[in-house]
N, C-alpha and C positions, 0 to 999 in steps of 0.2 A: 504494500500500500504506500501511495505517495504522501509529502508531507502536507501537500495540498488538499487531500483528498481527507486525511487526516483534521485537518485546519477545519475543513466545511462541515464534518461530520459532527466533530465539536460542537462547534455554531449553531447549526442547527440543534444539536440535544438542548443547550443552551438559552437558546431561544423558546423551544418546548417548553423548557422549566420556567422560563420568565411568564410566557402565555398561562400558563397551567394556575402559576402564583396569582399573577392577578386576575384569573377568573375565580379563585377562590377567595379571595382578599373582595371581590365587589360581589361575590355570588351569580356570574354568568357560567352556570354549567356547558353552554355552547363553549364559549374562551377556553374553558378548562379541557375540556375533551379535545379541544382543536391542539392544544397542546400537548397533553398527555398522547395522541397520534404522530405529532410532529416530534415529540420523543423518541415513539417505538419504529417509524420511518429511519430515524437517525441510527438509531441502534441496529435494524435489518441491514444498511447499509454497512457498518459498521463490521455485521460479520460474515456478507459478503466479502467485502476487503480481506479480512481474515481467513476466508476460505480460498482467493484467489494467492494470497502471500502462502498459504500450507503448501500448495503445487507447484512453486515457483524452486 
């Protein structure tokens, strides 16, 4: 996996986390899930990359 690839993947969970917080913080369970999503998006990626680096 690249470090870039790496960089985005972050960000994105990151971003999840932030969405997630303040949908729970103002009580918008649409906000919350749209990030709790953009978490586990971040994370499938995340072990893609990891399956591609095990063959390499």
């Amino acid at each position: 996996m690249g470090l870039d690839d790496k960089i985005k993947n972050a960000a994105e969970n990151i971003a999840g986390k932030a969405k997630e917080a303040t949908g729970k913080a103002t009580d918008n369970e649409r906000l919350e899930a749209e990030g709790q999503a953009d978490q586990t998006k971040a994370h499938a990626k995340q072990a893609g990359e990891n399956v591609k680096d095990a063959f390499k």
